[in-house]
C-alpha positions, 0 to 999 in steps of 0.5 A: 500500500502507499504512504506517506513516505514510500510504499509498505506491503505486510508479510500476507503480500510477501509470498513470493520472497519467503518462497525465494528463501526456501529456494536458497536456504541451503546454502545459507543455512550452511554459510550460517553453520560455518560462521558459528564454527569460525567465529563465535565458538573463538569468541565464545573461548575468549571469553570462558574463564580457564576451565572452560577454554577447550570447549568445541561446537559438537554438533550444529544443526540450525533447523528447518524452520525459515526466517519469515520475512515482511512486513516491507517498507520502500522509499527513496533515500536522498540525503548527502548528496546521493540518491539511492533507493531504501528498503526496510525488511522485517525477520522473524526467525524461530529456529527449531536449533540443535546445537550440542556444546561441550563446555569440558569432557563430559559437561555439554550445553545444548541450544534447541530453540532460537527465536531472532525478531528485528529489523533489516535495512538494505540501501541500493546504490544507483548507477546512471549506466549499466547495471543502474544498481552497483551495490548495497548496503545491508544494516540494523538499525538497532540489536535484534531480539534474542531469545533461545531455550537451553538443555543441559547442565541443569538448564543453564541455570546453575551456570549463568555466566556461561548463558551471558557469555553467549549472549554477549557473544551472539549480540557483539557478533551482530552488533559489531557487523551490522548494527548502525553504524556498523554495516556490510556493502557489497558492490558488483561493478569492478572497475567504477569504485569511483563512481559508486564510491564505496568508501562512503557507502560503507562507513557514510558521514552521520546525519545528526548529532544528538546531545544527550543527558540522562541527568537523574533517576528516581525509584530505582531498587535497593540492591545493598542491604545494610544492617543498621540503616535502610537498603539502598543503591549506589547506582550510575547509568552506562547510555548507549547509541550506535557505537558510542558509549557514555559511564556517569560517575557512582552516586552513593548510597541514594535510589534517586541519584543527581548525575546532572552534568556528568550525565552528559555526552554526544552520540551521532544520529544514523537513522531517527529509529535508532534505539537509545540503551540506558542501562541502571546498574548498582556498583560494587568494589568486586569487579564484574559484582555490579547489579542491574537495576534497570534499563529503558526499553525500546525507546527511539531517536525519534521519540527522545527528541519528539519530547526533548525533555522527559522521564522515562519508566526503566524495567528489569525482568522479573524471578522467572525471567520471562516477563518485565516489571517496573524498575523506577524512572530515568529523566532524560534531556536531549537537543540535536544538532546538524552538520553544515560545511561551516561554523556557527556564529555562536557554538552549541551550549556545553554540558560536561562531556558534551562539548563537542564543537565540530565534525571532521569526516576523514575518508582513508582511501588508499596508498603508493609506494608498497611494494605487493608484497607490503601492500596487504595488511599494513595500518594506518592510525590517524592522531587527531587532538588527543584521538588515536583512531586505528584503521582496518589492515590494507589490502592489495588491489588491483584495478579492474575495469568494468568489461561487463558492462561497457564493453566499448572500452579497451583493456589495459595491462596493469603495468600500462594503467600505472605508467599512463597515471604516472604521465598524467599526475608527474609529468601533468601531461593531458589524457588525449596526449597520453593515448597518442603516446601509448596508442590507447584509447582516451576514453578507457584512459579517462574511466582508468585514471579515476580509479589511482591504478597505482595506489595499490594499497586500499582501505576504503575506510571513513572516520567521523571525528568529533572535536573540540579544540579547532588549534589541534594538529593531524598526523597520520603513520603507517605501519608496514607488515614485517618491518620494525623501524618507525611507522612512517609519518605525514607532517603534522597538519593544523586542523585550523589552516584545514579549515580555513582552506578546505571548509566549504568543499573539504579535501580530496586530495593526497598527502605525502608521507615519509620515514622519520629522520632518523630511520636509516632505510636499508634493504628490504624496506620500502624507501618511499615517499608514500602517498596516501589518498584521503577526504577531510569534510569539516562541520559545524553544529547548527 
């Protein structure tokens, strides 16, 4: 049916792509297998205490149940400067599993139902060519709902460190993949990177900020019982929004603590149905001995602003863990800030961590200068006011045009891309002299020079980065794989001359970098210099 926004069919009009699932879910039946045997059984060891370090996934049978899919919701999505085409997938999923764990020789833990509920949102990237669709992004924008039932070990209740460590796990595994702003993208055009720009596709700029305090709570449970004077708390808050987190300090000893301006924090804004996670807990000396005492329960973006300022009822299950009870209230403030390629006339009003006054959006695209052999794992960590963010390990690439879908175009050797890229960034010669010289052809030239053919050494990755202090300087260094001297290093760059030169359109751009001074480069490291592909946007709050 149509709405306001878009088009919406439930799960009734949906036959069609719940038949397509039974079709192919064989084999993802069996991609899902293996990704529990190779990644959460090691999370899973990690996280065991010492005894329990050798457990093994004896059997892994996910059932014959399908994930039913729907309701759909389709809409256009045109915000930053893209128009791409947005749908938003309901999964319920109730897995008749049979999961056998042995924890130790002779002490097994059995998993027979998983019941997954959530929310998928696939983004498709259009092209004005061929295939018109290039890619999609594939997210949550919040954690699903997991419930399972287990057999064995007493039901796992005797042991519920091992029932939260599996939890833990399974959401970590979800979260830290596709929960905003976490999420996959996955492209099919090789050879139009540029033009699809995956980069952004896979790690895009926020849309808001959102300045957030939970400032007080009230009616919260006693958890520490004292002999000669009345049961209380000592309880902080720990708020979550998409990767961000924010710990209040420890108020003592009250079941209706003032955190006010320590409550504080800035968060950024994905999508408006992202879920705020404020969580209650009372403090203990023990470590890992904090009670719960209650947390907000699904509670939208969306709706904290739609009030800006209100209370909250927290919740907290009951004994038999099957239903929720009231655990007190939780008053929450909040104002939303947008990023605009300029600053304010006058900055956003500080509260305790909340300080933020400006975003920096730094895409690191890719490098020159590694040999092949270098170019895959190498890492770049970006130092930024105090900030030390860590990039993802490189990987080598090579260029590859796109011979599927224009077919019209020449191909050219690696070797010749490089040399041609070479002529025209060094020696700033014009493409049609380039193809003349080579006997190329132009406009294959012109599609292959878009994409760095010599940069070979990619990460497609983007930060956003909040700051306070414009006079800070950014620096970035390079790890090489094997090799032990200093990582090598760009000059330190004010943010504030940045800003001045590159406010309005931002810088798309390479920045050279080279050895320190002191490192004496002998055989078997690369000599450089290194030239690195990055964007830098700056924004301010308004």
């Amino acid at each position: 049916r149509h709405e306001a926004k878009g088009e919406f069919a439930d799960q009734r009009s949906l036959a069609w792509l719940n038949h397509f699932l039974e079709l192919v879910w064989p084999s993802v039946s069996k991609s899902l297998n293996t990704l529990v045997t190779d990644q959460v059984v090691p999370l899973l060891k990690e996280q065991m205490p010492t005894l329990l370090k050798s457990l093994c996934i004896k059997r892994c049978n996910l059932g014959t149940n399908l994930p039913k899919l729907g309701p759909i919701h389709v809409y256009a999505k045109d915000k930053q400067g893209r128009n791409d085409i947005e749908m938003d997938l309901g999964i319920d999923w109730d897995c008749n599993a049979d999961i056998d764990i042995e924890l130790a020789p002779g002490f097994n833990l059995g998993i027979h139902r998983l019941v997954i509920t959530g929310e998928v949102s696939l983004v498709f990237c259009l092209m004005e060519t061929m295939p018109i669709v290039g890619g999609f992004q594939l997210t949550m924008v919040s954690p699903p709902q997991i419930a399972w039932d287990f057999k064995g070990v007493g039901n796992i209740v005797d042991l519920p460190m091992v029932s939260d460590a599996i939890r833990n796990i399974v959401t970590k595994l979800i979260t830290d993949q596709l929960v905003l702003p976490n999420r996959i993208f996955i492209h099919w055009v090789p050879g139009r990177e540029s033009e699809i720009d995956i980069t952004s596709m896979q790690f895009p700029r926020p849309e808001n900020l959102l300045r957030l305090g939970v400032v007080e709570a009230r009616g919260l449970d006693a958890k520490d019982w004292h002999l000669f004077s009345k049961a209380s708390s000592d309880p902080f808050a720990v708020v979550r929004v998409g990767a961000r987190s924010h710990k209040t300090q420890v108020i003592k000893t009250t079941l209706t603590p003032q955190w006010g301006e320590d409550g504080w924090a800035d968060f950024f804004i994905f999508n408006a149905k992202q879920l705020i996670d404020v969580e209650i807990f009372d403090w203990d000396m023990m470590p890992g001995g904090d009670d719960f005492i209650g947390r907000l329960n699904g509670v939208s973006v969306g709706e904290i602003l739609s009030k800006k300022d209100a209370w909250y009822p927290l919740v907290a299950k009951t004994k038999d863990d099957q239903t929720l009870r009231p655990a007190g209230e939780v008053h929450i403030v909040a104002r939303v800030f947008s990023f605009k390629p300029e600053m304010p006339m006058v900055g956003p009003e500080v509260h305790g961590m909340a300080k933020s006054q400006l975003l920096l959006h730094l895409q690191l695209n890719c490098l020159r200068g590694l040999p092949k052999e270098k170019a895959t794992g190498a890492t770049m960590e970006i130092e930024v006011a105090g900030q030390k963010l860590q990039s993802q390990k490189s990987v080598f690439t090579e260029v590859v045009q796109d011979l599927v879908y224009d077919q019209t175009i020449q191909k050219i050797d690696p070797a010749a891309q490089r040399m041609a890229e070479y002529m025209s960034t060094e020696e700033k010669l014009p493409v049609d002299r380039i193809a003349r010289l080579s006997g190329l052809d132009t406009r294959s030239l012109e599609k292959v020079l878009k994409e760095r053919p010599s940069f070979t050494t990619r990460w497609n990755q983007g930060f956003n980065i909040l700051l306070d202090d414009t006079t800070a300087t950014l620096q970035m260094s390079l790890t090489i794989p094997g090799i032990d001297e200093s990582p090598v290093q760009t000059k330190p760059m004010q943010l504030s001359q940045l800003m001045s030169e590159h406010m309005a359109r931002g810088f798309d751009g390479v920045i050279e970098l080279e050895w320190p001074a002191s490192v004496k480069v002998t055989g078997g490291v690369p000599p450089g210099p290194f030239d690195v592909s990055v964007n830098l946007s700056f924004f301010g709050l308004h």
